[in-house]
ZAMARGU-4260 file (C-alpha; in steps of 0.2 Angstrom, whole numbers, plus 5000, padded with zeros to 4 digits):
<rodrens>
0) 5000/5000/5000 | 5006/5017/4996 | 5007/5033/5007 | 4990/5040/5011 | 4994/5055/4999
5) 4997/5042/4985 | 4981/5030/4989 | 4968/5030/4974 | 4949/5027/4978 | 4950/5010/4974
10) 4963/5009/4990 | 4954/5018/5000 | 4937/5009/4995 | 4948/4991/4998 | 4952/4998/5016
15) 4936/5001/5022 | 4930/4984/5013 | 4943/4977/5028 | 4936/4986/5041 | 4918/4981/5037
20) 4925/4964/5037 | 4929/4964/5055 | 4918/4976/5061 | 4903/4965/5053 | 4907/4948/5056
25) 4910/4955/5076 | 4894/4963/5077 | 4884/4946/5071 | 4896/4936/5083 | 4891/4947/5097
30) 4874/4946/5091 | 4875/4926/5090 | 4882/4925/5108 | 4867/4934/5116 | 4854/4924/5107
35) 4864/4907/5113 | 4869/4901/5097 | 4888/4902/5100 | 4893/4899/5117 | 4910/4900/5128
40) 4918/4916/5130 | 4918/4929/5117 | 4927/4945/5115 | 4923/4957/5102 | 4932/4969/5092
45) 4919/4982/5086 | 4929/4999/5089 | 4949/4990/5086 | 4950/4987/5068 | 4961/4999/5062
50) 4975/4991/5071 | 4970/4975/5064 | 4971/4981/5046 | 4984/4992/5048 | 4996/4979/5054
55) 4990/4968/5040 | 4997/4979/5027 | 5011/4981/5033 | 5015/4962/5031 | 5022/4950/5017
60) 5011/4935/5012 | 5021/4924/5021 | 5022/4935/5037 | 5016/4927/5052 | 5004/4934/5068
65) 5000/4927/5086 | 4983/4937/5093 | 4973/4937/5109 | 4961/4931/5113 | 4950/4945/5105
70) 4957/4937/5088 | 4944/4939/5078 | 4949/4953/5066 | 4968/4947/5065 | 4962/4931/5057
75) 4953/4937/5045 | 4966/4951/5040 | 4977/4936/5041 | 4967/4929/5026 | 4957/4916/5035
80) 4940/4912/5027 | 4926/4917/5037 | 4912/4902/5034 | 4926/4892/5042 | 4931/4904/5055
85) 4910/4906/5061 | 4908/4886/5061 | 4925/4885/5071 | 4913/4899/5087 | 4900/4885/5080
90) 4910/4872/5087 | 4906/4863/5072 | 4914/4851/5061 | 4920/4862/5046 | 4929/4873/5059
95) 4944/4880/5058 | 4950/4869/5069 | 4935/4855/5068 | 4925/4866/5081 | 4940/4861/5097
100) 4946/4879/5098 | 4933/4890/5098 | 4933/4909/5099 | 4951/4911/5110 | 4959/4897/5102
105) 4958/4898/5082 | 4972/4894/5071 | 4976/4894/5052 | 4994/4891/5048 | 4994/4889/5031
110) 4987/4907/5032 | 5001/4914/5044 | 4988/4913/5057 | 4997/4903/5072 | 4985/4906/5084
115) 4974/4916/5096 | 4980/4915/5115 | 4967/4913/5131 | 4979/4916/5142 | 4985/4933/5145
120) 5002/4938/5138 | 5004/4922/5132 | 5008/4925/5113 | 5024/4935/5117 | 5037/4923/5122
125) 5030/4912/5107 | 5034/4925/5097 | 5051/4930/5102 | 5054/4906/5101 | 5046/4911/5081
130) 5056/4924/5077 | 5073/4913/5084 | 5066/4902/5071 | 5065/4912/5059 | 5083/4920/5061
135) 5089/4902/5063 | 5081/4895/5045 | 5084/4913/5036 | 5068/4914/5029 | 5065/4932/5029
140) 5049/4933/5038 | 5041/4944/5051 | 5030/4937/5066 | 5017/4952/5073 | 5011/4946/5089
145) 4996/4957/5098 | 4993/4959/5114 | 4983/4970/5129 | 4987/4986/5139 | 4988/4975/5155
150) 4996/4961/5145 | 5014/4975/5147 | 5012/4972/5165 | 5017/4955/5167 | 5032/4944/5166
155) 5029/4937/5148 | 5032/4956/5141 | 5048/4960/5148 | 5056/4944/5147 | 5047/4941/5128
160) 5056/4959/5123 | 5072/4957/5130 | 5079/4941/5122 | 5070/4948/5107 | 5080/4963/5107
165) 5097/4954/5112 | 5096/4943/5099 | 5088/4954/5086 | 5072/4944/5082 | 5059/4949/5067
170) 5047/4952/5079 | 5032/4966/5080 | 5025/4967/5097 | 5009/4977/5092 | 5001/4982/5109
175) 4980/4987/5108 | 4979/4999/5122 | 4960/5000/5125 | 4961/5007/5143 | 4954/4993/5152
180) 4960/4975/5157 | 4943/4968/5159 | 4935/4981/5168 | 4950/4992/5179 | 4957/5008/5168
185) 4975/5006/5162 | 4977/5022/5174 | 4976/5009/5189 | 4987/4997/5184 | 5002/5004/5172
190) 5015/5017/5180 | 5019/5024/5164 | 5008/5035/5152 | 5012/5028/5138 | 5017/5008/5136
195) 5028/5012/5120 | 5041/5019/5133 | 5044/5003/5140 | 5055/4998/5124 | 5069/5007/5129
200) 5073/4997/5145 | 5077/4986/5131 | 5086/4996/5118 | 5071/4995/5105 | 5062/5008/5099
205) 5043/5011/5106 | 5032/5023/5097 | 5014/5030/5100 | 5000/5029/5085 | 4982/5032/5085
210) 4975/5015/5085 | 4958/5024/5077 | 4966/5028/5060 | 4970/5013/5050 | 4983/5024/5040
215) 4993/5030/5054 | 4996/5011/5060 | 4999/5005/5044 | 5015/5020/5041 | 5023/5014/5060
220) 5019/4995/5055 | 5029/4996/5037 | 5042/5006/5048 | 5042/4992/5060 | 5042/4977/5048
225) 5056/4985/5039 | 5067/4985/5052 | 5064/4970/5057 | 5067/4959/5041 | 5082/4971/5039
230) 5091/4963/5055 | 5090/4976/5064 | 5077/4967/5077 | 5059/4971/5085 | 5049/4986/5089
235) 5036/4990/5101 | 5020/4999/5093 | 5006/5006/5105 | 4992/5008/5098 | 4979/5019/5107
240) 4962/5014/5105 | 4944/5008/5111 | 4932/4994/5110 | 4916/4998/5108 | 4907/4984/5116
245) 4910/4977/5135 | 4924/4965/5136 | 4914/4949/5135 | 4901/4938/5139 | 4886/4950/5147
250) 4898/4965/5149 | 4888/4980/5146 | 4896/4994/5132 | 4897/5005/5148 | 4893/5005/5165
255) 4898/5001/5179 | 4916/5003/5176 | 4918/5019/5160 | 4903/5030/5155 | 4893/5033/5141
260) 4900/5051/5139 | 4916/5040/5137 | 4911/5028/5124 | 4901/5041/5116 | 4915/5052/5112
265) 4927/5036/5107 | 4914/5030/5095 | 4915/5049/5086 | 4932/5045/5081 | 4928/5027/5076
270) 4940/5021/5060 | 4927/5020/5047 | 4922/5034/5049 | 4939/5041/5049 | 4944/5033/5034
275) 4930/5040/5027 | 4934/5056/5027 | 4951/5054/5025 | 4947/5043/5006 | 4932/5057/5004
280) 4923/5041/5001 | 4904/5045/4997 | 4887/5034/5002 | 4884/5027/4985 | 4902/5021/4987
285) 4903/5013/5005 | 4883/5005/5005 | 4887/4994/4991 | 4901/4988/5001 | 4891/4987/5018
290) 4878/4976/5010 | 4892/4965/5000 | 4900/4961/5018 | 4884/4958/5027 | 4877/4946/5015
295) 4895/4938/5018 | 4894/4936/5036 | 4876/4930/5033 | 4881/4917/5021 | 4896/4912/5034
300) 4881/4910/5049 | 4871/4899/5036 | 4884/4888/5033 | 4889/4886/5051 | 4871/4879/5058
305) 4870/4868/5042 | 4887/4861/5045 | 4888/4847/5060 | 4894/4842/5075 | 4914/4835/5078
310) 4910/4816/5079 | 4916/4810/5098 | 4929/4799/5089 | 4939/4815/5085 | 4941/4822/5103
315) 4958/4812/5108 | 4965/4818/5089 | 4977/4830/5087 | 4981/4833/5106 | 5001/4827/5106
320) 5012/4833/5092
</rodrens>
């Protein structure tokens, strides 16, 4: 992708296409969850996608990513398809992963795509063991990993960052800072103001974006992924922005914990509707993408209840290497 001076319509129109992707397919999920036909925990992305796409564009075909376990919209940038992504929160056979991993757990390799993480902070020190194999076999690549606000404030983090910047790993560590773990402001729980400054305890360069504006992550992304497929080893991005919906399960979109005033004014600078005006992109131009992805997500719903159940048989498959 070009700079955001140099992007044609057609760009822009294929940005916004991306956004809607996620944005869609997490509304329906959500949507899903409260009428009880996909169960487990589920974490939404509405409000994040930017930071999704932005880092997808940055990456080669043959890059790698490790997400959280709100990884909905890095699989899909990642190239997953999405009627096999909806049957996997179906727990159904034609899953991603036969229906065993669920919303926290999906995984498409063949796609780059090694895997959302459950477990706080866990993607980290898997990604500094990928990018040691990466430097090891030469292959050029660049593993992203994603990961929380509080995610920075546990052991994983600093241990994952400094024997990633010791031995110069290809490795993006891509932090979505949305204010809260769970429900307690990153105010209450992270000394420093900004996360980004944490990479220079380590000798790596930590740099601030708005996590809004899918632009502005992609320019700090290709930054970062160059340097990192140059040898010269792994950045820290911050990305500052919001989700729209609670953080799962029956979590309201506010209350008790942030404010509707709060979540109000987030949702002015939400990334569609940045990029919008940044593209100049007119009704007549986004509705017939709106309806095209909706119908997707529709289609990728249908095809999930009509697929089946896992057999029994399959439940002991696949558990040792």
């Amino acid at each position: 992708m070009n700079k955001k001076s140099d992007l044609s319509k057609d760009q822009f129109l294929e940005l916004y296409r991306k956004l809607m992707v996620i944005r869609r397919f997490e509304e329906k999920v959500d949507e899903l969850f409260r009428a009880g036909k996909v169960t487990g925990a589920v974490h939404t992305s509405v409000g994040q996608e930017a930071v999704a796409v932005g880092v997808a564009e940055a990456l080669e075909k043959d890059d790698l990513a490790i997400a959280t376990h709100r990884g909905h919209g890095h699989c899909l940038m990642r190239g997953a398809e999405m009627k096999p992504m909806m049957a996997e929160l179906f727990g159904r056979a034609t899953g991603l992963c036969q229906g065993k991993g669920g919303s926290m757990h999906i995984v498409d390799v063949k796609k780059g795509m090694l895997g959302a993480m459950g477990i706080v902070g866990a993607g980290m020190p898997i990604a500094a063991g990928v990018g040691l194999a990466i430097k090891m076999q030469k292959t050029g690549q660049v593993c992203a990993v994603f990961f929380g606000d509080n995610a920075s404030n546990g052991g994983p983090f600093h241990e994952a960052l400094n024997v990633s910047s010791l031995w110069k790993l290809p490795v993006i560590f891509v932090c979505e800072n949305n204010l809260y773990g769970i429900s307690v402001s990153v105010k209450k729980t992270t000394s420093v103001q900004d996360i980004a400054v944490r990479g220079q305890g380590y000798g790596i360069p930590g740099v601030v974006v708005d996590g809004m504006d899918v632009l502005a992550v992609y320019e700090v992304a290709k930054e970062a992924v160059h340097r990192a497929r140059n040898g010269q080893g792994p950045t820290l991005l911050e990305c500052k922005t919001y989700r729209f919906l609670g953080h799962s399960r029956g979590d309201p979109p506010y209350g008790p914990y942030r404010t509707k005033e709060e979540l109000d004014s987030w949702k002015k600078r939400d990334p569609r509707l940045l990029l919008i005006r940044q593209g100049k992109l007119s009704d007549g131009e986004v509705e017939p993408i709106d309806r095209e992805v909706t119908e997707a997500v529709e289609e990728a719903v249908r095809y999930a209840e009509g697929s089946p159940l896992p057999d029994v048989q399959i439940a002991l498959q696949h558990i040792y290497g």
